[in-house]
C-alpha positions, 0 to 999 in steps of 0.5 A, spaced: 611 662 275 616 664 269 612 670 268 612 672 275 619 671 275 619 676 270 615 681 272 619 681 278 625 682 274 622 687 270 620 691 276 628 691 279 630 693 273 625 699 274 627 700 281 635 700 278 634 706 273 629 710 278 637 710 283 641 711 277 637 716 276 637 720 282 643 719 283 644 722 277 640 728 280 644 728 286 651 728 282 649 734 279 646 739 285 652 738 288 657 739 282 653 746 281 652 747 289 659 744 289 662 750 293 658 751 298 657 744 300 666 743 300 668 751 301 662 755 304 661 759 299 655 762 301 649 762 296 644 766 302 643 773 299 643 774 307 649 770 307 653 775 303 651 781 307 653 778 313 660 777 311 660 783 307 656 789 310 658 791 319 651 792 319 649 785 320 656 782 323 651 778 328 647 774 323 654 771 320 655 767 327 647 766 327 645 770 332 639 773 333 639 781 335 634 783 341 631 787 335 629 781 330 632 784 324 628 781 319 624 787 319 632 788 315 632 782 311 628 777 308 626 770 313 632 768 314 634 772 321 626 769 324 628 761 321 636 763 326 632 766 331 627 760 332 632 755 331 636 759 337 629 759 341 629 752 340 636 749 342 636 753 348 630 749 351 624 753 350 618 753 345 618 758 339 612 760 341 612 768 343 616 773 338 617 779 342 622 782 338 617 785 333 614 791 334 610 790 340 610 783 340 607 777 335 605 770 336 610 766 333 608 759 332 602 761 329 608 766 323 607 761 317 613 765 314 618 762 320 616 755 319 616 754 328 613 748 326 617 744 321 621 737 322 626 740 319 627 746 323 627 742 330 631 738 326 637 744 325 636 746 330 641 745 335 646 747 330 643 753 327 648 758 324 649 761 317 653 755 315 647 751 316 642 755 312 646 755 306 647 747 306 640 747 308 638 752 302 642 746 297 638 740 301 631 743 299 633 744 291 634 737 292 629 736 295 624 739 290 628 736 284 626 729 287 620 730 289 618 733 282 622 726 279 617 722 283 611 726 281 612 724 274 615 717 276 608 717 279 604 720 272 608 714 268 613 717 266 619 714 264 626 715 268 630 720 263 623 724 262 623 724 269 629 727 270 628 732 265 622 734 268 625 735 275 631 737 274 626 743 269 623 744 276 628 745 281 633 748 278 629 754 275 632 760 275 626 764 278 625 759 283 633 759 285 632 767 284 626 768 290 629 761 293 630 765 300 622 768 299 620 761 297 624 756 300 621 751 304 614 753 299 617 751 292 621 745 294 616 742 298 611 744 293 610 737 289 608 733 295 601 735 294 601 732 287 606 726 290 601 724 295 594 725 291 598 721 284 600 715 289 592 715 292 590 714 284 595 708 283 594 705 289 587 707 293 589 702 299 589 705 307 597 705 307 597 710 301 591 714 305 596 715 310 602 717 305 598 722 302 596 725 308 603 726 312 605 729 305 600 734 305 602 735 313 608 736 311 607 741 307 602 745 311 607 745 316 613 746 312 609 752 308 606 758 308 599 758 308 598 760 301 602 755 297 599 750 301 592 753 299 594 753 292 598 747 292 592 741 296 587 744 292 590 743 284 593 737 287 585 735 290 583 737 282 587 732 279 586 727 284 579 727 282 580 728 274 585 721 275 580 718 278 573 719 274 578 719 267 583 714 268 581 709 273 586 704 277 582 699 279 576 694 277 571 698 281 564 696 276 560 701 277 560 709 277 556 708 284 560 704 287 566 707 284 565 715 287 564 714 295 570 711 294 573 716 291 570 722 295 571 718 301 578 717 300 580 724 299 574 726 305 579 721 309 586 725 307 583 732 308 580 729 315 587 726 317 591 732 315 587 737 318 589 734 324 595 732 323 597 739 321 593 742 327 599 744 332 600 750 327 593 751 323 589 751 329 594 756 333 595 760 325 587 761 325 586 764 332 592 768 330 588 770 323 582 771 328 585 775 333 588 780 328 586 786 324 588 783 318 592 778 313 597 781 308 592 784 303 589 790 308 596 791 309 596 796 303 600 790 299 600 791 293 595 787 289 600 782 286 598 781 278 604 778 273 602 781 267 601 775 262 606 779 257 611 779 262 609 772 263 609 768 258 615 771 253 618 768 260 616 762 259 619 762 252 625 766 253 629 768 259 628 776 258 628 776 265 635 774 266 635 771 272 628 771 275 626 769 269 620 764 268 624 759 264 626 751 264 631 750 260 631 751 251 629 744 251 623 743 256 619 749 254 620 746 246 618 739 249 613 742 254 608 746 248 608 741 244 606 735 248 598 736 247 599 735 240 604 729 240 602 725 246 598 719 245 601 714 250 599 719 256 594 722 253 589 724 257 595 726 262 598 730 258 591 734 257 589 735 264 596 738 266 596 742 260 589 745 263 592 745 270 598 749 267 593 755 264 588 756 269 595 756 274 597 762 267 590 764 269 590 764 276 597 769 276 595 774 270 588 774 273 584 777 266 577 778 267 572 774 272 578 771 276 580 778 278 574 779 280 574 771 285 580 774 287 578 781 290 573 777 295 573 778 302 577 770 303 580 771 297 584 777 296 589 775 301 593 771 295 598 773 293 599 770 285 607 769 285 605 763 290 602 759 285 609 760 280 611 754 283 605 750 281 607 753 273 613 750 274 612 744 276 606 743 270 610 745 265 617 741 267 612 734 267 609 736 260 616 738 259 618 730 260 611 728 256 614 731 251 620 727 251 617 721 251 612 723 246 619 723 242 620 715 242 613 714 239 614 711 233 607 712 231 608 720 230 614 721 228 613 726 222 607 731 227 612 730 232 617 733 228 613 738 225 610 741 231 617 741 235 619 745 229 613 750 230 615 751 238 622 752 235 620 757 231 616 761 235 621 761 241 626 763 237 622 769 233 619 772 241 624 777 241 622 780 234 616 779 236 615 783 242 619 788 241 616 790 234 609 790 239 613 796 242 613 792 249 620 795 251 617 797 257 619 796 264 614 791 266 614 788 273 614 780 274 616 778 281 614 785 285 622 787 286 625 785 280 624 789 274 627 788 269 626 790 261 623 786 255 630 788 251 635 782 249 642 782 248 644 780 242 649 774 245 643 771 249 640 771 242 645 768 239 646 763 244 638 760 245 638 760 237 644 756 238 641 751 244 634 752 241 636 749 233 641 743 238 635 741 242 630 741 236 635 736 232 637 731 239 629 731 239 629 729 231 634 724 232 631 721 238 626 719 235 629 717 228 636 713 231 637 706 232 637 704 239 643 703 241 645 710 240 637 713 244 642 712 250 646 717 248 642 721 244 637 722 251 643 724 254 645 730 250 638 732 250 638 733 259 645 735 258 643 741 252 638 743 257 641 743 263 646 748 260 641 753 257 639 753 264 646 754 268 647 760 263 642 764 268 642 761 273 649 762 275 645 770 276 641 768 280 645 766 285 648 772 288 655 775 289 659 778 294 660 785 292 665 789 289 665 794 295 663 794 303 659 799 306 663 803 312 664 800 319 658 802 322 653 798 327 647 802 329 643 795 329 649 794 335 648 800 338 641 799 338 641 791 341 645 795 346 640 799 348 635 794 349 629 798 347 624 798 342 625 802 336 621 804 330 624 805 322 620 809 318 621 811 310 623 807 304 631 807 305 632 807 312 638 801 311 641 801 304 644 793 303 648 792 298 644 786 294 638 787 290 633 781 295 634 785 301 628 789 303 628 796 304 628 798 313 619 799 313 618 799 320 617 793 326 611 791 324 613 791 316 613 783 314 609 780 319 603 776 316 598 779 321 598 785 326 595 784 333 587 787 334 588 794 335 596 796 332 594 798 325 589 804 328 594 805 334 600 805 328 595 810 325 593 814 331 601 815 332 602 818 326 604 813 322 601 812 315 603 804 313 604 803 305 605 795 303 612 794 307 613 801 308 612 806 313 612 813 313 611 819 318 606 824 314 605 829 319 609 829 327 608 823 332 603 824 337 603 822 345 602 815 343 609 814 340 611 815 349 605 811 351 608 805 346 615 805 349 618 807 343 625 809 345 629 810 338 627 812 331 631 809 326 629 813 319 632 817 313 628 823 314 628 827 320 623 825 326 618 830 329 613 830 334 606 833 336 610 836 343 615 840 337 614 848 335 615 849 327 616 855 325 610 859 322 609 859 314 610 865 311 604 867 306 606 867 299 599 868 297 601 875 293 599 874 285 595 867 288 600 863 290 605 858 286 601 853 282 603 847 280 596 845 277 590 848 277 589 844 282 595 845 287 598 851 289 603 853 294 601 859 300 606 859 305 612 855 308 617 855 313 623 852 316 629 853 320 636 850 322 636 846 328 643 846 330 643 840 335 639 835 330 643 838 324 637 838 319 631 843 316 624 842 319 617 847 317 611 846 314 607 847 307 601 851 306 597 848 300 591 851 296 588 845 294 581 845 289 577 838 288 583 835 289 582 827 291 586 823 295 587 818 290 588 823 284 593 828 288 600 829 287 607 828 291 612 832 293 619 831 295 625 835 298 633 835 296 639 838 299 643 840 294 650 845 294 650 851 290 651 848 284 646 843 284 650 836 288 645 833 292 647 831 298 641 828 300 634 825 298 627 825 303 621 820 300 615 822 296 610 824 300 603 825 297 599 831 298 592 829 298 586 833 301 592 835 307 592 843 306 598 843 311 604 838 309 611 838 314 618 838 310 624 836 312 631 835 310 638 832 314 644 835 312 649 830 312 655 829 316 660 829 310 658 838 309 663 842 313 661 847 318 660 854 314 658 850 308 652 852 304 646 848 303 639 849 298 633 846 300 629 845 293 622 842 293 619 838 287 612 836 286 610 831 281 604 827 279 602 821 283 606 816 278 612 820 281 613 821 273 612 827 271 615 833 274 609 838 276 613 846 273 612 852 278 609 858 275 609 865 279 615 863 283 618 869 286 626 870 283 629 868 290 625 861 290 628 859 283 634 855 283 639 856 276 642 849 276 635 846 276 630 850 273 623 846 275 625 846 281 623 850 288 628 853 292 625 853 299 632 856 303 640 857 303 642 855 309 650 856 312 651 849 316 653 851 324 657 847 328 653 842 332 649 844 338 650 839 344 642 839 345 636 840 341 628 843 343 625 838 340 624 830 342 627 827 338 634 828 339 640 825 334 644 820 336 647 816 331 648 817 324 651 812 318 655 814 312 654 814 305 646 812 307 645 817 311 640 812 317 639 816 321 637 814 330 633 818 334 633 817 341 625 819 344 627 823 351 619 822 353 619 815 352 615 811 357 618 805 361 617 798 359 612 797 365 610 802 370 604 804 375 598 808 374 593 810 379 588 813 375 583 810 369 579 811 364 574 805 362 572 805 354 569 800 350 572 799 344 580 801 341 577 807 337 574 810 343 581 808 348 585 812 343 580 818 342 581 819 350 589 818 349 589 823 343 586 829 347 589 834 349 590 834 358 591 826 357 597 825 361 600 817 360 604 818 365 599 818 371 593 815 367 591 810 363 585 807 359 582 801 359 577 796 356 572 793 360 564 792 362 560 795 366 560 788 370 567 788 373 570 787 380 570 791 385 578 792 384 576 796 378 571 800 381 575 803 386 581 804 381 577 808 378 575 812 384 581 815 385 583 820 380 589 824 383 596 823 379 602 822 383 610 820 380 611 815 376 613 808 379 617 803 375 616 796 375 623 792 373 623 787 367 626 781 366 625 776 361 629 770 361 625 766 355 621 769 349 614 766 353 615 769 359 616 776 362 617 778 370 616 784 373 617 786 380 613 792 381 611 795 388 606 801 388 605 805 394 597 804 393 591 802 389 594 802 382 594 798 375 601 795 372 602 797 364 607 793 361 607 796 354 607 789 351 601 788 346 595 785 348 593 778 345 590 771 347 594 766 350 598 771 355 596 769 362 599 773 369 600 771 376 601 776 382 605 772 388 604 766 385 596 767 383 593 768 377 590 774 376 586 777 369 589 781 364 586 788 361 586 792 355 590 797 357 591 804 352 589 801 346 593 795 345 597 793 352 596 790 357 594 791 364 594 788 372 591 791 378 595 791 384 595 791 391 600 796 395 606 793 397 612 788 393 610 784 387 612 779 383 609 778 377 610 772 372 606 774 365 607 767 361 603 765 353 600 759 354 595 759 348 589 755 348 589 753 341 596 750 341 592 745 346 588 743 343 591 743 336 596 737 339 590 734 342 587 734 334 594 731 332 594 726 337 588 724 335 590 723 329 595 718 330 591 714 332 587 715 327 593 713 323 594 707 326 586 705 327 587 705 319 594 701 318 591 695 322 591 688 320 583 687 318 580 679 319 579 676 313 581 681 308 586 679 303 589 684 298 587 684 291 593 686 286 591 694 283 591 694 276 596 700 275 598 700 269 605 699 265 611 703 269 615 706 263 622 704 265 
């Protein structure tokens, strides 16, 4: 009896120290985040442009634009834009503000599913965001506390650990790309630590709603990785250490596999209102993130793990904290009471280093077809949390008394080391710039204030760590304090960088996204720099389509077939927009280079050809170019003849255009393009609106090799194309700036310009209607073939369209195909009043096909006067509806199959919830030897 009082003194205590601890925790959060919580001071790099820059004015009241401006930005806009579908009573299934519409439920970078998004919901607004931004990076450290708790880890150690992980710089620095990933990013490990301790129904069910929780709360590849290390070490725990008296390795291994064979089934169901939506997604779509041109993402391991020592990243440095790394690696080597912890979290830590720097055999796993979709900065937050717990083994490691003088002899080592890594690295010439996170580079360059500064956090942290294994015990309190405090301070010196602030300036008043929204139509960006914001997380403008995970069957080719060349999240226009640009119901054009079309007449190039041409190699040589001044567009447009011999299109060069003055000023920049196999390339060049009437303008030319390094000089170029104040240059023509024309030639016609960025907006003058009439078809039978027919030269979209079919079709389409005369186009009135439905109003004078330029895609159903009716491919990726003569009202609604059954899946899952919970007859729980929990 006087034991088991003990005992249960002993486990409140531990309960009392594990509270204080988290609160703690929470204390400092709110201290660091106190500004946003109290004065709203935005940590939201969206936040900051919202409030700064005009150009995203509405995302400050969290209000979606019609065109979804997350093709501006990072997910902050599709998380406003989801909340806002759900708090005005509808289900976030449909987002039809992203190119030609895109499923939404099944976007795992919107989180449409997340508890805490509905939760948010009705009272989304930035405000909230940044609050919810402050509530996941507690969230994270929590989670990261008990995981370590969970791992026997004391309290201190546990808190350093979390708070190691959760206020790491890098993760703070991409928290809007990560968010809910890296603060949720735990649970896995949380969930599968608490099944090793306690293998009993209820922690089945835990572990289950935690891995649920991050499916749904996650991306898809965060997710993946997170289950499967957790999976690993639920497995090496319990073959190596097991929690219970099992008796044989026979009896003991079903119930360990089976175990996690229950956990795998339970969140496979519970999660299945996304994944099962997700997968028909990926099934019904030409790609996931790798075939999109991404780049393959690969940290080098020597920006990698100098990082890991030494903030030479600044603030998106892999980084947690002077002590923690110290602590970190030196754990394997002074750690005897959670030994084989310790060496299994260390195993996990490199092949996680292995997994991001991807040497040898590992690139090679990860160009397999299922697998080149991953994308390595995802696992990062696996690194983090590793090194953070091994960074709390190491801590307790230090009140051993047993390994005192190894202890100190290996602490002193790692000490050393991390303090000679600049040194070291810089004397190995690697001042290079190296790329750690995709979008921030930065150089291996030291400042010799941070020097000094680390060197002094670095020699304090190593002498707590001596005194907290030397000192008497009354004083180990204060000493284990002074530790947490010391790294806490050598991460907030950089983590205060990795949070953004306002700018200094703010761009000029001009809102080409308000005047875009008010036209309501659908808007194509191209270029890298179409839209320059004033802080380094955003995105340059790409395209509608630039950030989605999956594009719909049949768009990339009809991007392609339009004109388009798609680079990772940028697009570009290598050569005029054909008819498909009409066909799309693309009415703007939203670039920083001018737009051209197929229907545009370029001026003829002039043969420059005498004395063979201008070589910028053996290789390339130019033979003739021409431009002219359009007046009405106030830009240059022309051609370039190219003489190209063995030249490959992975090996060629780029070129690029400048506007310059007379004395060598730019005033403008176009984008790289490369000349590959093409022997003819287009040129063109916008004259800003800061140049006066009358002024004059050069229009230069620079070829460079394809690492757009090297400038490519000009031999035997006539005296009148050579340009004094840049001699490798290429002058292609002076032009005298006229007043601007009130019309121009060509189709696209200049309507909106910004300044100092120089974004331009095109109106389409031939653009076709959202929904209209056709009374004559041509059947194909497959995507390719549908845009070969449009692509031809008599092909007419407003009086034909090409639609997908077999030969065993009804009767209806067999007498549209019959008719083949043309007649006036004829309109049908759209209204949308929910992101799942369209309503169209049409009334065809006989026999036609209703095209709504909306992309064809699985789950869109259609009635006709209230019966269904099917649904055809129409013009590549659209779709179509036969209608009778008359008046009709037409009622398009996303009812997908897979969101059915995936909440059948969940519901069954419940109940496989409580079928598990139930109270079995005559079973009687035995007590699990767990273990001692450190308190």
């Amino acid at each position: 009896m006087e034991n088991a009082s003990k005992e249960r003194i002993k486990i409140a205590g531990t309960y009392r120290n594990d509270l204080f601890c988290l609160l703690c925790l929470t204390v400092f959060v709110i201290a660091i985040f106190s500004s946003t919580i109290f004065s709203g001071k935005d940590i939201s790099r969206i936040g900051t442009v919202a409030h700064r820059d005009t150009l995203f004015g509405r995302l400050a009241k969290g209000n979606p634009d019609p065109m979804d401006t997350c093709t501006y930005q990072e997910h902050a806009p599709n998380y406003l834009l989801t909340e806002k579908i759900i708090a005005g009573g509808d289900l976030p299934l449909w987002n039809p503000y992203l190119g030609f519409g895109c499923p939404l439920w099944a976007d795992s970078q919107v989180l449409a599913f997340s508890p805490i998004t509905w939760l948010q919901a009705p009272f989304a607004s930035l405000r909230l965001y940044n609050l919810m931004m402050v509530f996941h990076i507690w969230l994270g450290c929590v989670f990261a506390y008990s995981f370590a708790r969970l791992l026997k880890l004391s309290p201190p150690a546990s808190l350093l650990a979390s708070m190691s992980y959760g206020l790491c710089p890098n993760l703070l620095y991409m928290f809007e790309w990560n968010r809910c990933q890296s603060a949720f990013f735990p649970l896995p490990f949380v969930g599968f630590a608490l099944l090793w301790r306690r293998s009993t129904p209820l922690s089945i069910v835990v572990c289950s709603f935690l891995c649920t929780a991050m499916v749904v709360s996650g991306h898809a590849v965060p997710s993946f990785f997170a289950i499967f290390l957790a999976s690993v070490m639920y497995f090496a725990l319990s073959f190596g250490e097991p929690q219970t008296q099992a008796g044989s390795e026979f009896v003991k291994t079903p119930r360990i596999v089976g175990n996690f064979l229950l956990v795998g089934v339970l969140t496979l169901l519970l999660s299945a209102p996304f994944v099962v939506p997700f997968l028909e997604g990926v099934r019904a779509s030409d790609t996931f993130k790798a075939t999109q041109g991404y780049v393959r993402y690969i940290v080098r391991a020597s920006a990698l793990l100098p990082s890991l020592f030494y903030p030479f990243h600044g603030p998106g440095s892999v980084y947690a904290g002077a002590a923690s790394i110290i602590l970190a690696v030196s754990a394997p080597f002074i750690s005897r009471r959670n030994r084989k912890h310790v060496v299994l979290l260390s195993t996990l830590a490199l092949f996680t280093i292995c997994i991001l720097t991807r040497p040898g055999p590992f690139d090679l796993v990860f160009q397999l077809p299922y697998l080149n979709w991953f994308m390595v900065l995802y696992a990062l937050p696996g690194l983090l949390l590793f090194i953070a717990v091994l960074a709390g083994a190491g801590f307790d490691a230090l009140l051993d008394e047993d390994s005192r003088l190894r202890s100190a002899v290996i602490i002193l080592s790692v000490a050393l080391l991390a303090i000679a890594m600049p040194s070291i690295f810089q004397s190995m010439h690697l001042t290079e710039r190296f790329t750690l996170l995709n979008d921030w580079v930065k150089t291996m360059e030291v400042g010799s204030a941070v020097r000094i500064r680390e060197l002094i956090l670095i020699m304090l942290s190593v002498a707590v760590a001596f005194s907290l294994s030397k000192c008497p015990a009354n004083l180990r309190s204060k000493m284990i304090i002074c530790l947490i405090v010391l790294n806490a301070i050598s991460l907030s010196f950089i983590i205060r960088k990795s949070l953004p602030a306002r700018p200094a300036f703010a761009y000029e008043a001009v809102e080409p996204l308000g005047f875009l929204s008010s036209q309501g139509r659908r808007v194509i960006s191209m270029g890298r720099h179409v839209l320059v914001p004033n802080t380094s997380q955003i995105f340059s403008v790409s395209n509608v389509l630039s950030f989605m995970p999956t594009h719909p069957k049949g768009v990339p080719a009809f991007l392609e077939a339009m004109g388009i060349t798609l680079e990772g999240v940028s697009q570009f226009a290598e050569k005029p927009l054909s008819k498909l640009v009409d066909i799309g119901d693309i009415k703007y054009a939203v670039a920083s280079e001018p737009v051209l079309s197929t229907e545009d007449r370029l001026p003829e190039a002039v043969d420059v050809s005498v004395n063979g041409g201008i070589s910028f190699s053996s290789q390339i040589t130019l033979v003739g170019y021409g431009l002219e001044l359009d007046a009405g567009n106030l830009d240059i447009v022309g051609t370039l003849k190219w003489k190209l011999s063995g030249v490959r299109e992975k090996s060629s060069a780029v070129f690029m255009v400048m506007l310059l003055k007379p004395d060598g000023s730019v005033l403008w920049i176009g984008d790289r393009h490369l000349i590959g196999e093409a022997k003819e390339s287009y040129v063109t060049a916008a004259i800003p609106k800061s140049v006066k009437p009358g002024d004059e303008v050069c229009l230069i030319m620079q070829v460079l090799d394809l690492s757009g390094m090297k400038l490519l000089s000009a031999s035997n170029a006539p005296t009148r194309m050579q340009f004094s104040p840049n001699p490798r240059s290429l002058l292609l023509g002076r032009f005298k700036v006229p007043e601007r024309a009130p019309a121009t030639n060509r189709q696209f016609r200049l309507v909106y310009e910004t300044a100092p960025e120089m974004v331009r907006v095109y109106e389409n003058k031939s653009c076709l209607p959202e929904a209209y009439m056709v009374t004559a078809v041509h059947s194909v039978g497959s995507i390719e073939e549908a845009l070969s027919q449009m692509l031809k030269p008599g092909f007419e979209p407003k009086n034909v369209a090409v639609i997908e079919t077999s030969d065993n079709r009804s009767s209806t389409l067999k007498l549209a195909e019959a008719n083949t005369t043309g007649a006036n186009l004829i309109e049908g009135k759209v209204s949308r009043s929910s992101v799942n439905e369209v309503f169209v109003e049409a009334a065809p004078q006989q026999p036609s096909l209703l095209v709504l330029t909306d992309v064809y895609f699985p789950g869109w159903r259609v009635t006709i006067d209230g019966k269904e009716a099917p649904i055809i491919r129409t013009n590549g990726v659209f779709r179509g509806v036969f209608l009778e003569a008359g008046h009709h009202k037409l009622r398009f609604f996303f009812d997908p199959i897979s969101l059915k059954i995936g909440f059948a899946m969940f519901f069954l899952g419940l109940i496989f919830v409580l079928f598990l919970l139930r109270p079995l007859r005559g079973f009687t729980k035995k007590p699990l030897d767990s273990g001692p929990v450190p308190s």
